[in-house]
C-alpha positions in Angstrom: 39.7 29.4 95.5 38.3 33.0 96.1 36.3 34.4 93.4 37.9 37.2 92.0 35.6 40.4 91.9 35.2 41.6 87.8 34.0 44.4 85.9 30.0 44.8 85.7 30.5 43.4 81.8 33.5 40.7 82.2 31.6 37.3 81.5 34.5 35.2 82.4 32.9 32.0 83.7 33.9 31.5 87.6 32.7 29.2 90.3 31.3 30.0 93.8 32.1 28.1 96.7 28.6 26.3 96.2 29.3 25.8 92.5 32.4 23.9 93.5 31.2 21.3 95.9 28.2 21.0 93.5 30.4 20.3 90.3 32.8 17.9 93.0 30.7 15.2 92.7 30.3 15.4 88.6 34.2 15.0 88.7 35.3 11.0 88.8 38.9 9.1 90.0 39.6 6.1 88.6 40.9 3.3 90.8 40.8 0.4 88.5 40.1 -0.9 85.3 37.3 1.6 83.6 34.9 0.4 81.1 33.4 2.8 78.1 30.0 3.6 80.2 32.5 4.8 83.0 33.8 7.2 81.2 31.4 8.3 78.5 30.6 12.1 79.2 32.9 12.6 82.2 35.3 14.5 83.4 38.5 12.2 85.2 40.0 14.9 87.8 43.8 12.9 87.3 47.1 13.0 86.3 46.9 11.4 82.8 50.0 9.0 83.3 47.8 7.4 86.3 45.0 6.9 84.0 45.8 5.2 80.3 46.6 2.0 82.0 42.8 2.4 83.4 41.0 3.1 80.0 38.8 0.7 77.8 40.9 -0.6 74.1 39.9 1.3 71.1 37.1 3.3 72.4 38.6 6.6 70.7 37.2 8.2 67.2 38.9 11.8 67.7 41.8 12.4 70.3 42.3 16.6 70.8 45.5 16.9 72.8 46.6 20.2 74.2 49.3 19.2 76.1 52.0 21.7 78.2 54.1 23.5 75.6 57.7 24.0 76.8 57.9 26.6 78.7 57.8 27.4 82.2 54.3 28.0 83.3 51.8 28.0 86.3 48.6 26.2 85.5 46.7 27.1 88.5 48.2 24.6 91.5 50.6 23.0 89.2 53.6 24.6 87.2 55.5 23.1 83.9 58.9 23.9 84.2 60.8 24.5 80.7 63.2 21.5 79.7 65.9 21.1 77.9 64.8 19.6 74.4 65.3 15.9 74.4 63.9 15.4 77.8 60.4 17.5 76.9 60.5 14.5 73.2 61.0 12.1 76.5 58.2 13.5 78.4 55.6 13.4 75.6 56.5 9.6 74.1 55.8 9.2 78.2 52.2 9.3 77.4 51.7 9.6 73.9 53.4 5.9 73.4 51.3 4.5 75.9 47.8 6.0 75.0 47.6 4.3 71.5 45.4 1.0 72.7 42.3 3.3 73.5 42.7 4.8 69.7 40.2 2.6 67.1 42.3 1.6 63.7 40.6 4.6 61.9 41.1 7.3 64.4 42.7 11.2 63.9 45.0 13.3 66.4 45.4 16.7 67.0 48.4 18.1 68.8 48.7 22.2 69.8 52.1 23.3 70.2 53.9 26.7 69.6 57.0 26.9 67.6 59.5 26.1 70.1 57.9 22.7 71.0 56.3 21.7 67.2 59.3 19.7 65.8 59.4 17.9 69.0 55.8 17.0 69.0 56.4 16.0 65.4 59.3 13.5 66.2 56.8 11.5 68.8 54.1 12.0 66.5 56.2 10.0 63.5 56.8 7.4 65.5 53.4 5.7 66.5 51.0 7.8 63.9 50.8 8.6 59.9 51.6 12.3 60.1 48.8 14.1 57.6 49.7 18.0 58.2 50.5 20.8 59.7 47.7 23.2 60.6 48.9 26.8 61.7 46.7 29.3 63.3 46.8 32.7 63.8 47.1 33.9 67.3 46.6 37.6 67.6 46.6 38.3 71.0 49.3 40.1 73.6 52.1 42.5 73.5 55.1 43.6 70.8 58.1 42.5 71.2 61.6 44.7 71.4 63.7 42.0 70.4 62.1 39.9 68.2 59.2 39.3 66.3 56.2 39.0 67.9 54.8 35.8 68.5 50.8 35.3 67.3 50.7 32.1 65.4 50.7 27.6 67.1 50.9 25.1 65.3 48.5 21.7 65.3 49.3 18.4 63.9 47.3 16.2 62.8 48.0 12.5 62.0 46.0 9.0 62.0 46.1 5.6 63.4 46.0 4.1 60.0 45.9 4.7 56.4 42.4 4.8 56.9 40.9 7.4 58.7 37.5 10.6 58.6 37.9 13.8 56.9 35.1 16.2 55.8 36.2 19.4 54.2 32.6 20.2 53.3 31.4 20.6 57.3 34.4 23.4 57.8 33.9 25.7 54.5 35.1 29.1 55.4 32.7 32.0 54.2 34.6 34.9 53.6 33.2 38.8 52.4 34.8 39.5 48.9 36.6 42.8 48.2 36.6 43.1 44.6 33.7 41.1 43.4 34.1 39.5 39.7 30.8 38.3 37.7 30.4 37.1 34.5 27.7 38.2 32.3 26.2 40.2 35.1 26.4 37.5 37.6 28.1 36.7 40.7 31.0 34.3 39.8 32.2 31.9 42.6 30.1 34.0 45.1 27.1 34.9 46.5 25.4 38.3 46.6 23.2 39.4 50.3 21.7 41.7 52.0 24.6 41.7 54.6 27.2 41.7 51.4 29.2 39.9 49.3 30.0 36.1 50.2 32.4 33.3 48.9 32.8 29.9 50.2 36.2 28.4 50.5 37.7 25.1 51.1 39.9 24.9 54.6 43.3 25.2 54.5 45.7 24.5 56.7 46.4 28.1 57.8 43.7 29.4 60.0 43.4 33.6 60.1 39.7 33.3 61.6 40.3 32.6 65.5 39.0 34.8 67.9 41.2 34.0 71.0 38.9 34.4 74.2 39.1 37.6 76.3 36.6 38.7 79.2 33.8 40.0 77.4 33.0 37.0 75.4 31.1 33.6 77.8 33.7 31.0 76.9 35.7 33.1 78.5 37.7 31.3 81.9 40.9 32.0 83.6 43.1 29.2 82.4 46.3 30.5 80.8 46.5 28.7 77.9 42.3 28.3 76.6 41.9 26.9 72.7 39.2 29.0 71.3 35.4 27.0 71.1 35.6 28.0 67.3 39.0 26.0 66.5 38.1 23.2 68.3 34.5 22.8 66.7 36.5 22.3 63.2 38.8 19.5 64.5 35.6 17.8 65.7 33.2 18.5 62.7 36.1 17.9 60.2 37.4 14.6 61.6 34.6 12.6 63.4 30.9 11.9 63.0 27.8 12.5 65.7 27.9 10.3 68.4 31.4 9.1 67.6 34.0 9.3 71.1 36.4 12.3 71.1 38.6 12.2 73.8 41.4 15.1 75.3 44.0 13.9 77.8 45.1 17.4 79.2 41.3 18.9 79.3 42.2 22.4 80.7 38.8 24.3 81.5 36.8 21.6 78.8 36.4 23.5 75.8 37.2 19.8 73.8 34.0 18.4 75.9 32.2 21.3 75.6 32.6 21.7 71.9 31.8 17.6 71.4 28.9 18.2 73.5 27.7 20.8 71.5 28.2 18.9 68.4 26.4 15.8 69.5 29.4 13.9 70.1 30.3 11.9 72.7 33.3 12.5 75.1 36.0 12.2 78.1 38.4 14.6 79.1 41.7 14.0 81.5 42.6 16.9 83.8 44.9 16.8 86.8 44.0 20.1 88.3 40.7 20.2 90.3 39.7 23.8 90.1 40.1 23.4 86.4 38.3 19.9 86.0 35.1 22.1 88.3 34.9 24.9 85.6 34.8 22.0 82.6 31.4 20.6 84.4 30.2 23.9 84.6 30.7 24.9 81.0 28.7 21.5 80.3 25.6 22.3 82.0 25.7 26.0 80.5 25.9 23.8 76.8 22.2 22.6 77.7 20.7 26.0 77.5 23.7 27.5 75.1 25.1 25.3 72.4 25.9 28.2 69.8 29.4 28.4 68.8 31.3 31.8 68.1 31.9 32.7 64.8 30.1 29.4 62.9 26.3 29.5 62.0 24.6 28.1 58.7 26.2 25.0 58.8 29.8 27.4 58.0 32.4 29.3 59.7 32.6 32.9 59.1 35.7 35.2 58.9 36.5 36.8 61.8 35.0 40.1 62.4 32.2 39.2 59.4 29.4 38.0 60.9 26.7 40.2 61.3 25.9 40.3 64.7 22.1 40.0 64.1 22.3 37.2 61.6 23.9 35.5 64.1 21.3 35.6 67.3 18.5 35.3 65.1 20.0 31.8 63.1 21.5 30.5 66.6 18.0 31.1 68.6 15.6 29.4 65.8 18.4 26.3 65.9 17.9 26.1 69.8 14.4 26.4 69.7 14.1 23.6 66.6 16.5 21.4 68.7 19.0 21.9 66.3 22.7 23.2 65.5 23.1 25.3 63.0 
């Protein structure tokens, strides 16, 4: 693919002819049976109904799927074409109903859809898995609409393989400013008073109003069409698996699912059919050895969007890289 030429301060990640034939041979095929040290920390450059029949039994803690919503759209050299509604429920049981022997008893799914496709990732979804919720995030990005309300808000679902399963609200506590600041007897009441202003902790919800989608200035930044934000997926991972556990995502996109587990000390696999795709994952993995800071969460917390003061942020995330820690 020819690199595109970008503005001096556009930090979209791109590959160079050398960059791809170097990240080629990161990239693996499987052509039989695949056991867990196969797999562990690689990229499969596939079509994911080629590859379940190919993966170990329950190796999977955390499963992250971002599959095709449905709608018609070009993901690099391959396009998903819009279908009518019973044949997309068709399409997803395709894999979704054969992928459950690599899931352990106690594991957690997340599914992204948008609105159109959610009740039909829900109907799959309630067949195999105990569906927990419904998480909704705020998508504020692209144009008004003339005809209808603008779209800026998917949808993620998240269900188990059991009754059984991980979940750790304290590892995804939002810290929100506070407007109107109430104390009791002089003191801060249910907050927490700074330099850089007033602080609460909350407990996640299930509606998400803190995602930054990516755009060109920021370095997670890459050209596919449809990229989930580092920050969202870091609090599927932190809230529903522990360090060194597997997490898995069977349509990887650029790798911000490998990336993120990476960063977080996890282990991980990702599935992606699309080679120019699968090449810009690898590279976003070698960047996480020198770069494992995550937009918008340091101190152990995520921060509201817009809220984080900006040099808070370098100073916390350079003193965790240099400890060999993540804040």
């Amino acid at each position: 693919m020819q690199q595109k030429v970008r503005a001096g301060r556009n930090r979209t990640i791109d590959l160079t002819t050398d960059e791809e034939s170097r990240y080629r041979g990161s990239l693996i095929k499987l052509t039989g049976p695949a056991d867990l040290k196969t797999i562990t920390n690689k990229t499969i450059c596939q079509d994911i109904h080629d590859v379940i029949g190919l993966l170990p039994e329950s190796f999977v803690d955390l499963m992250i799927v971002d599959p095709p919503y449905n709608l018609q759209k070009t993901y690099n050299s391959h396009t998903f074409r819009k279908m009518d509604n019973r044949d997309y429920i068709s399409w997803v049981d395709s894999w979704m109903s054969r992928i459950l022997h690599i899931l352990k008893p106690d594991a957690s799914i997340y599914v992204c859809c948008d609105w159109q496709s959610s009740f039909s990732i829900y109907e799959v979804l309630n067949r195999y898995f105990y569906v927990r919720n419904r998480i909704t995030w705020e998508r504020e990005k692209g144009r008004g609409s003339k005809t209808n309300w603008k779209n800026c808000s998917e949808d993620i679902w998240f269900a188990t393989r059991g009754e059984g399963y991980k979940f750790y609200p304290d590892r995804v506590m939002i810290k929100r400013k506070v407007i109107a600041p109430y104390k009791v007897d002089g003191a801060p009441k249910d907050w927490e008073e700074t330099e850089d202003g007033n602080f609460r902790l909350t407990h996640p919800s299930n509606l998400w109003t803190d995602i930054t989608i990516p755009f060109w200035s920021m370095p997670e930044n890459t050209d596919h069409p449809t990229q989930k934000p580092e920050k969202l997926v870091a609090k599927l991972i932190l809230a529903s698996s522990d360090e060194n556990d597997f997490v898995f995502d069977p349509f990887l996109g650029s790798g911000t699912t490998s990336v993120v587990a990476k960063k977080l000390n996890r282990r991980y696999c990702g599935v992606e059919i699309d080679e120019h795709f699968a090449l810009l994952a690898e590279k976003r993995l070698e960047g996480v050895d020198t770069d494992r800071s995550i937009q918008g969460y340091s101190d152990g917390v995520f921060w509201e969007r817009n809220s984080l003061n900006t040099q808070k942020q370098r100073g916390t995330v350079c003193t965790g890289i240099q400890q060999g820690r993540l804040l």
